[in-house]
C-alpha positions in Angstrom: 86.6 127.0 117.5 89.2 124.1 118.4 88.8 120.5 117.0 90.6 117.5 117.2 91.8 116.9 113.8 94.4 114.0 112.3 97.1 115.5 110.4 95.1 113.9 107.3 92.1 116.1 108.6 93.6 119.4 109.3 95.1 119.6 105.3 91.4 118.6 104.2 90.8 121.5 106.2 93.2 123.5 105.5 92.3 123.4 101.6 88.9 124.0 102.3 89.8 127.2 104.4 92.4 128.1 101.5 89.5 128.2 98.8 90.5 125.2 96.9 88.6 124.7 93.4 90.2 121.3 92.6 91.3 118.1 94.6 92.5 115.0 93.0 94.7 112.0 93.9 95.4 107.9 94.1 94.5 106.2 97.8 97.7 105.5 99.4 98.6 105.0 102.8 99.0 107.4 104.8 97.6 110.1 102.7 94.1 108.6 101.6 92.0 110.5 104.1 92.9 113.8 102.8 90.5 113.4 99.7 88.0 111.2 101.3 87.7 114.0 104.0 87.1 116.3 101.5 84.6 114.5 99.6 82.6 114.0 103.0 83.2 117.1 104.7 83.3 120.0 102.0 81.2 119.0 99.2 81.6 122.0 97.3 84.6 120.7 96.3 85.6 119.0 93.1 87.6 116.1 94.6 88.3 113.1 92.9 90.4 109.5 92.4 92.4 109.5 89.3 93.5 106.6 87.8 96.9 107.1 89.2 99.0 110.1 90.4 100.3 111.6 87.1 96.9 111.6 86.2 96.1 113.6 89.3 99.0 115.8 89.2 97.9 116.7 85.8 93.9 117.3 86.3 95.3 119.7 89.2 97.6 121.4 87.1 94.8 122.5 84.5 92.8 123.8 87.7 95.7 125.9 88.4 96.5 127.4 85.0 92.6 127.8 84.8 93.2 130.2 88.0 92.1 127.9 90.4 93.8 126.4 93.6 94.9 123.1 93.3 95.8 120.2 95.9 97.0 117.0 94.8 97.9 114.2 97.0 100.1 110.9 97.4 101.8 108.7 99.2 105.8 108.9 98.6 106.2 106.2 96.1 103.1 108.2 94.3 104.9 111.1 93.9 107.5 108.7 91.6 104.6 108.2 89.3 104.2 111.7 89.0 107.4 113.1 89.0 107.6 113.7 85.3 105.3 116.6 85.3 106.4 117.7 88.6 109.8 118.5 87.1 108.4 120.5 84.2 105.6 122.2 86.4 108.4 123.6 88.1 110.0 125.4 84.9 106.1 126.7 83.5 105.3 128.1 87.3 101.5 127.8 87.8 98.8 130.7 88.1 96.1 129.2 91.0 97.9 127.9 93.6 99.5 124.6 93.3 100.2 122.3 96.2 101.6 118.7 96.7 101.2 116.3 99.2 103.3 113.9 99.8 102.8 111.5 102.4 106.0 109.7 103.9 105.9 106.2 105.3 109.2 105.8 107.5 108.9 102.1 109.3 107.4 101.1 106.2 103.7 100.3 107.8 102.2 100.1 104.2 105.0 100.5 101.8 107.5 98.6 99.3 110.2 101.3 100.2 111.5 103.7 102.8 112.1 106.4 100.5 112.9 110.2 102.0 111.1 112.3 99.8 112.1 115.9 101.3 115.2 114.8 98.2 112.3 115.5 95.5 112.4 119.6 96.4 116.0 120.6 95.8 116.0 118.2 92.7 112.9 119.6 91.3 114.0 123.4 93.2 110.4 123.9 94.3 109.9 124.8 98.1 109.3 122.1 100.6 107.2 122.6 103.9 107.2 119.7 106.8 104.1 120.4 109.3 105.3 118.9 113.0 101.4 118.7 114.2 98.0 118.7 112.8 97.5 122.7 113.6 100.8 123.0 111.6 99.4 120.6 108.7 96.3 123.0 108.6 98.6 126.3 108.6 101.2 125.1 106.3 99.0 123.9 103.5 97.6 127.8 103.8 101.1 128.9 103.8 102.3 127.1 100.9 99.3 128.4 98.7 100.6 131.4 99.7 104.3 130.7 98.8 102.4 129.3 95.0 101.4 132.1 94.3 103.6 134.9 95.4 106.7 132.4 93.5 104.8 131.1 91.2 105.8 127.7 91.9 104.3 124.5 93.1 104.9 123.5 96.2 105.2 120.3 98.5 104.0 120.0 101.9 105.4 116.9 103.1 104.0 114.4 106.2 104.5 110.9 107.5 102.8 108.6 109.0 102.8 109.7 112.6 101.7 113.4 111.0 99.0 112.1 109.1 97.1 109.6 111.3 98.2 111.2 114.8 95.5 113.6 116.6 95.5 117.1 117.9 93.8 120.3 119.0 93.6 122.8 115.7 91.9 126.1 115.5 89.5 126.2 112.8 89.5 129.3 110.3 87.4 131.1 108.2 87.5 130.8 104.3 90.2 133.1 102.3 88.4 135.6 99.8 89.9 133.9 96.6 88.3 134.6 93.3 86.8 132.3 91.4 89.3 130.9 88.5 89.5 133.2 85.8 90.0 130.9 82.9 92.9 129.9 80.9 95.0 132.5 79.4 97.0 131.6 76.5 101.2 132.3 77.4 102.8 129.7 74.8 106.5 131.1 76.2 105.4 130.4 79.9 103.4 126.9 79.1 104.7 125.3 75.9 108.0 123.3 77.3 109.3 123.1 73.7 113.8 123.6 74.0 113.9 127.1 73.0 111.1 128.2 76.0 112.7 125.4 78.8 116.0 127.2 78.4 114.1 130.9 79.0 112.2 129.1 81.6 115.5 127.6 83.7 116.5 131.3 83.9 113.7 131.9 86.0 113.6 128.8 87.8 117.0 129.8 89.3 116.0 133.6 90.1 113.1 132.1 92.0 115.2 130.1 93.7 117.0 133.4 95.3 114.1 135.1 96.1 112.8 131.5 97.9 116.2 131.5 99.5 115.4 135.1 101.2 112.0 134.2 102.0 113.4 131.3 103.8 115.2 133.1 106.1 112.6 135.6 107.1 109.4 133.5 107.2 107.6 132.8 110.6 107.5 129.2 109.7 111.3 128.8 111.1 111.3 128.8 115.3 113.5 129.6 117.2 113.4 128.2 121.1 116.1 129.3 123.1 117.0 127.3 126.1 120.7 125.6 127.9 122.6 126.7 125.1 125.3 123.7 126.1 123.2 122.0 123.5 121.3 123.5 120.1 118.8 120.9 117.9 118.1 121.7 114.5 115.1 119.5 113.7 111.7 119.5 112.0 108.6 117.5 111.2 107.3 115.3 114.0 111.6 114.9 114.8 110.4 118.0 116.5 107.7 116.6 118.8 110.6 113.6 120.0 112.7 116.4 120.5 110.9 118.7 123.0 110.0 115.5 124.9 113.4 114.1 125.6 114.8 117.8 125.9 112.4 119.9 126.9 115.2 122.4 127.8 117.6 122.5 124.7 117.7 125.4 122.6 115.7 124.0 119.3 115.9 125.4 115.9 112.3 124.3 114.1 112.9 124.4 110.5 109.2 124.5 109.0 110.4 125.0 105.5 113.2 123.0 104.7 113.6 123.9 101.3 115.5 126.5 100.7 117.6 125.9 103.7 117.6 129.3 105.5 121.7 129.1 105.6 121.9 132.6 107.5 119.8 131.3 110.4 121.5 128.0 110.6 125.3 130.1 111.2 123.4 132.4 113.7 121.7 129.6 115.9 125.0 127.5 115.5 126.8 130.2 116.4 124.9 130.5 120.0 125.1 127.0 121.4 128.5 125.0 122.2 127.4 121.8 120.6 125.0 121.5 117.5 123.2 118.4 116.1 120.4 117.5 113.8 117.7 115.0 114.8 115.7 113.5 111.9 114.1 110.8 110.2 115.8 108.7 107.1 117.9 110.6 105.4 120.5 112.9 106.9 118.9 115.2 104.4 119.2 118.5 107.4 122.9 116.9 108.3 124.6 116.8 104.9 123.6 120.5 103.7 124.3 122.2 107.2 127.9 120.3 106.9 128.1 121.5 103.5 127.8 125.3 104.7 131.2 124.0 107.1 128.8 123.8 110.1 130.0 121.5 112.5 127.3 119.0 113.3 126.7 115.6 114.9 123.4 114.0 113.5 121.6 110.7 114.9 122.8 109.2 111.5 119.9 106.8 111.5 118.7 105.8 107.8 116.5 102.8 109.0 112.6 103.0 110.1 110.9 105.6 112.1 112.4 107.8 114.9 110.9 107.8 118.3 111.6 109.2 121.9 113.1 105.9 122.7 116.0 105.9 120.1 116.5 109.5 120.3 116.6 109.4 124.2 119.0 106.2 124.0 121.0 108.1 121.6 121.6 111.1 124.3 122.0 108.7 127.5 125.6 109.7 127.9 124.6 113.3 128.1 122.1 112.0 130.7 119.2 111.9 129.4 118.1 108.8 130.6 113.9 108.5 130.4 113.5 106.4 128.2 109.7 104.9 127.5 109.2 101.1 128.9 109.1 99.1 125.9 105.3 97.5 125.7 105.3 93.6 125.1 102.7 93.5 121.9 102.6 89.9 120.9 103.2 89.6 117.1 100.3 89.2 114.7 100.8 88.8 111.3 98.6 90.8 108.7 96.1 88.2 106.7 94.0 88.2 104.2 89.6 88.3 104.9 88.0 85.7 106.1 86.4 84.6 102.9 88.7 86.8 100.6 88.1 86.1 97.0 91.9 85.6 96.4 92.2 82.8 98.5 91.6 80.3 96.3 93.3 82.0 93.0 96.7 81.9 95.0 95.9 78.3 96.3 95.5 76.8 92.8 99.0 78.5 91.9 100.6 77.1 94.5 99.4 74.0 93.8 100.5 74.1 90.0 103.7 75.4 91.5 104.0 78.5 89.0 106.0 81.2 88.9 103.7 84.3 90.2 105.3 87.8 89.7 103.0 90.2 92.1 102.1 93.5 92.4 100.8 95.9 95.1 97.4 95.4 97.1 95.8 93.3 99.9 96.9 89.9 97.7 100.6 90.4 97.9 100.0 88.6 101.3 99.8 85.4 99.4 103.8 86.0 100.2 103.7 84.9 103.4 102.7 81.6 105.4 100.7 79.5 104.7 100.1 80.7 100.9 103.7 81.6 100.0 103.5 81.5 96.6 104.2 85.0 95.4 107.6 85.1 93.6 108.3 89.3 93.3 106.4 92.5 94.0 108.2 95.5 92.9 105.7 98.5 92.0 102.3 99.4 90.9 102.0 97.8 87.3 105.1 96.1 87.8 103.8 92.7 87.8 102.7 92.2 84.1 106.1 93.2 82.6 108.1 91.2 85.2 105.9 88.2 84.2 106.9 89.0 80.2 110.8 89.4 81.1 110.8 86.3 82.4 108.8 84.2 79.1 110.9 86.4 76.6 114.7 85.4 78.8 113.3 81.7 79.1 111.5 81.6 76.3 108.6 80.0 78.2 104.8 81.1 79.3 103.4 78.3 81.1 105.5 78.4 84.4 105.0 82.0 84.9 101.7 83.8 85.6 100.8 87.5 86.5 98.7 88.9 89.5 97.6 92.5 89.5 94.6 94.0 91.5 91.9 96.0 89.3 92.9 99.5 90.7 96.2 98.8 89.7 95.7 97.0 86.9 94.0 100.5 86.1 96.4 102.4 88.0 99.9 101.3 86.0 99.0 97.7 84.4 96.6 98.8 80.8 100.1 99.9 79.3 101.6 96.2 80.5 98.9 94.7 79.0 99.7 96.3 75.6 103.3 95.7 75.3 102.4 92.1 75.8 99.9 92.2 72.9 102.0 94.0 70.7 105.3 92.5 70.9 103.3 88.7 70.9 103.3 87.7 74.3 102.2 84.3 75.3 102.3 84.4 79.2 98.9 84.8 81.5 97.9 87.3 83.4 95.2 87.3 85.9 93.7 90.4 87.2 91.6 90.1 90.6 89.0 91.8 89.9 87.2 92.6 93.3 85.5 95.7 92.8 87.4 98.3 95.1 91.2 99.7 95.9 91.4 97.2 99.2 94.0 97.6 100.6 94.0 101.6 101.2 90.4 101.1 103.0 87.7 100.1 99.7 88.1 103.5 97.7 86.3 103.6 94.5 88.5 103.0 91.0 87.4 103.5 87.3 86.1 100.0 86.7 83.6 100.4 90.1 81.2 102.6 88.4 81.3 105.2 91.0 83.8 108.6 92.2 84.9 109.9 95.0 81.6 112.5 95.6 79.2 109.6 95.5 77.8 109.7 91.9 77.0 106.5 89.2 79.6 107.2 86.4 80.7 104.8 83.5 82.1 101.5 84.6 85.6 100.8 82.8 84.6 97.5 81.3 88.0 95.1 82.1 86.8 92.3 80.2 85.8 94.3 76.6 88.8 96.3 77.2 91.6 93.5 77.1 89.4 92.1 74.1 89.7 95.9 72.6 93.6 95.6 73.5 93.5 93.0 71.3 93.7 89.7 73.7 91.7 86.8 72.2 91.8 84.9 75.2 89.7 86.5 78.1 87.7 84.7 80.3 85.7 85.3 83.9 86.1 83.1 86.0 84.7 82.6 90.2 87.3 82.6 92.3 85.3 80.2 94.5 84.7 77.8 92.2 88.0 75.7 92.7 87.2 73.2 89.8 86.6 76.2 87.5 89.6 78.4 88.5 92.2 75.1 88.1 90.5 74.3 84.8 90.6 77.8 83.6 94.1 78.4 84.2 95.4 75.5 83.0 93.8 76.1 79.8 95.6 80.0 79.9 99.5 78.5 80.6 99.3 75.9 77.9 97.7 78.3 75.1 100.4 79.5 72.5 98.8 82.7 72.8 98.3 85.7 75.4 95.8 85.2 77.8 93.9 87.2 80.4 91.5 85.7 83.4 89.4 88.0 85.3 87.9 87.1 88.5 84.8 87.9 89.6 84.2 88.3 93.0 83.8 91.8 95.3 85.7 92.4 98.3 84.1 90.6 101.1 84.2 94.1 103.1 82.3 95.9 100.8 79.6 93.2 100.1 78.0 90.0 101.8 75.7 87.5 100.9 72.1 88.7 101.6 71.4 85.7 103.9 74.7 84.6 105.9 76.8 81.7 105.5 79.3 79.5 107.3 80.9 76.3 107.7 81.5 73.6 110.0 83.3 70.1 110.1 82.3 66.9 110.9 84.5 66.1 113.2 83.9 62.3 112.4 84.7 62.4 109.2 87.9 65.0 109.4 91.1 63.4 109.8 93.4 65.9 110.3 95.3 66.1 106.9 95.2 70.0 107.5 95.0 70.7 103.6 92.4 72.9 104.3 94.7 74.8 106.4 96.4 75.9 103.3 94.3 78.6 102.2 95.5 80.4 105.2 91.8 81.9 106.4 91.5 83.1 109.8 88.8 80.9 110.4 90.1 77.9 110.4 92.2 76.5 113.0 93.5 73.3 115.0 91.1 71.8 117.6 94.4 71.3 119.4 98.2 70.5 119.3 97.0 66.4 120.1 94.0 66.3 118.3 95.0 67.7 114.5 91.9 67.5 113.4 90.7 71.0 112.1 87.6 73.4 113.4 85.8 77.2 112.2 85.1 79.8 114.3 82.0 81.0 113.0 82.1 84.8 113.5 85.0 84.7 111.6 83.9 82.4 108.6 82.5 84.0 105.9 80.3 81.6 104.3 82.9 81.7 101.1 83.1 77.3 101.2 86.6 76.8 99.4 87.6 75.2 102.4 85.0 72.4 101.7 86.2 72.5 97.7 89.3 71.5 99.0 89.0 68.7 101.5 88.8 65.5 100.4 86.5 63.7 102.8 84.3 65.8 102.6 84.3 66.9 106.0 83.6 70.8 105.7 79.8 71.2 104.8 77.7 74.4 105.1 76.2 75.0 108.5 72.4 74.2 108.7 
């Protein structure tokens, strides 16, 4: 049976054809609906949300030394986080299969950096597979629990964006007779990464790496397509789909594992077509190892955003291959946040105390842009607690500075932040905005929401008794919508001469509403067009024209939330009815 999968779909089915015993991971785009496919679609799963991607990483690689299969999956700056145990997973080798994913983001659609991760594979010399369509994304992950366990090795399958969230036709399998897991077996030599074992353990680690380099050349996931040989491509990943639509007739070399390089192919195709390049996305990652083997080759050298027909058929328009796609006239929209997002009026209060606010990453680090514009750095998960202490320990100052982090990533990378402040005597603020989900990624469940991935009531992480536990004194809760509160509580928190945390306490307006709906409206007598309202920066609310400046709500849009009426000082914004 055929089914029209997203490249996020076909691995979800592709682990669940492969026998997978465990599933874990941290929502990122564009890999999030891998695990939430997974939890819907094949129950009998053990899938989860860790509280970040080491964690992840290292539930699946207990799975796999119990005998099970393992998938664990990420977005690109996720597999930094877990990098640490990658690295030494690679010297232990595994026993269930192991497999990575790690979803790309070139263009940057949802991401702090443009970061090429195919780099991770030779650095960590584990094998790297890049699926060019969602039939391939099933396959591959198949393949690569093959590749685990005949190496015994982990292994990353790596997408992008285009991969993960585009459509097409794959052929559903049945499920592989694997065993159940065994159990651990104790191998202290194998497992214990004290010096003395590491040093046996490189040994292997570079013999694999031969054996990988033979199975490179001979595996069926390389393609060959032999066409005009006035011109050969060497390309993989969805490079390949741009290819064979602006060339449909060159001869094409498809590279599905691209780590180890399959160096006696490459000299074999190259030596079969008069003029050789190498068409791919960021890095010249292809480019700089075949030119390393003395291949001649001309690559695109693009480092910057996402490939597409049209650059790669611009880039061959002197060898006349002239269709390029008409561009399509999108008129700009700027991402915002919610009508009646419980962030609003945290970030309009710091703007209006003109504070210092190092960010972090989630749906509020579009306070950055107009008409909020008050967040001063984002940098990674976590990252915004220690900036915030750099800056009081250099200046020797807490109360122009303040902290923002979300509450899945104040769970994600932010607890440790919070302890180094308590422990080497800290007196900056942090606030952490607390709105019951991971937002931004599409509202997936966290530690401190009481609930996991499969749908079951589990322990709630406690934010509040846990800075208190931490050892922060000053903790306090706080409703975001209540504008009098929020100023009074924060200015209480910069001027202490002690650490202070504020929790708000307010759930995503996607996830929950008020039981009977709300909205506002203005008197239009009494507004006069100051436009302070405006300042929140909620979709709602708008000009009643370029003349008349005086302001009105569009009540599908308005969430009932009413800061705009805390805020304007006629009192000219009043609940509807």
């Amino acid at each position: 049976m055929k089914k029209l999968l997203s490249g996020n779909e076909a691995i979800a089915r592709g682990a669940y054809e492969s026998g997978v015993s465990v599933c874990a991971g941290y929502p990122g785009t564009p890999s999030t609906e891998i695990l939430e496919t997974i939890a819907n679609e094949y129950p009998d799963i053990y899938a989860e949300w860790a509280p970040n991607e080491k964690v992840a990483f290292e539930v699946c690689i207990g799975a796999s030394l119990a005998g099970g299969r393992a998938l664990v999956t990420m977005k690109h700056v996720g597999l930094n986080v877990a990098s640490d145990p990658l690295f030494t997973l690679a010297y232990t080798g595994v026993k269930g299969g192991f497999v990575v994913i790690s979803a790309d983001d070139p263009g940057m659609h949802s991401s702090q950096n443009e970061q090429d991760n195919r780099n991770y594979a030779p650095f960590a010399k584990v094998p790297l597979l890049e699926p060019s369509d969602s039939q391939e994304a099933k396959d591959f992950v198949k393949s690569a629990f093959y590749i685990s366990e005949q190496f015994d090795v982990p292994v990353i399958v790596r997408t992008t964006t285009r991969i993960s969230h585009s459509e097409s036709l794959v052929e559903l399998g049945e499920v592989d007779n694997v065993e159940e897991p065994s159990g651990f077996v104790r191998d202290v030599r194998k497992y214990v990464m004290i010096p003395a074992h590491a040093r046996q353990r490189h040994v292997v680690v570079e013999e694999r790496l031969k054996k990988l380099q033979a199975f490179s050349e001979e595996t069926d996931l390389q393609k060959v397509e032999f066409g005009d040989d006035e011109i050969g491509i060497i390309t993989s990943g969805i490079s390949y789909q741009y290819t064979k639509e602006i060339l449909p007739n060159a001869s094409i070399l498809k590279l599905g594992m691209t780590y180890p390089l399959p160096e006696g192919l490459i000299r074999d195709f190259a030596s079969k077509v008069k003029e050789l390049y190498v068409i791919e996305e960021l890095d010249p990652y292809l480019e700089e190892h075949i030119k390393a083997m003395g291949i001649k080759v001309k690559g695109l050298n693009r480092r910057l955003g996402e490939l597409s027909p049209d650059i790669l058929a611009e880039f061959f328009l002197n060898k006349k291959f002239d269709n390029i796609l008409p561009e399509m006239q999108i008129p700009s929209r700027p991402p915002a946040m919610c009508p009646g997002c419980p962030h609003r009026g945290v970030f309009h209060i710091l703007k209006k105390k003109k504070l210092t606010v190092t960010g972090d990453i989630g749906c509020y680090t579009l306070s950055v842009i107009p008409p909020l514009e008050i967040m001063d750095t984002c940098i990674c998960m976590g990252a915004s607690i220690g900036s915030a202490m750099g800056i009081e320990k250099a200046t020797k100052r807490s109360d122009n500075v303040v902290a923002v982090i979300g509450d899945s990533t104040f769970v994600h990378s932010g607890i440790t932040g919070l302890v180094d402040m308590v422990y080497n005597k800290s007196k900056g603020t942090v606030i952490i905005l607390d709105n019951e989900t991971t937002a931004m990624t599409g509202r997936q469940d966290h530690p401190a929401t009481g609930r996991t991935l499969m749908g079951e009531e589990t322990t709630r992480l406690n934010l509040f008794e846990l800075a208190k536990t931490l050892g922060v004194e000053y903790v306090r809760y706080v409703d975001p919508y209540d504008l009098n509160e929020l100023d009074s509580v924060i200015e209480e928190a910069i001027n202490l001469d002690k650490l202070a945390v504020i929790i708000t306490n307010r759930p995503c307006v996607l996830i929950r509403r008020e039981a009977v709906p709300k909205s506002a409206e203005v008197n239009q007598e009494l507004c006069v067009g100051c436009g302070l309202c405006l300042r929140i920066g909620c979709p709602a609310m708008s000009r009643v024209s370029p003349k008349d400046k005086k302001v009105k709500i569009d009540p599908i849009l308005c969430n009932g939330c009413m800061v705009c009426a805390q805020i304007c000082r006629n009192k000219a914004i009043v609940e509807k009815g």
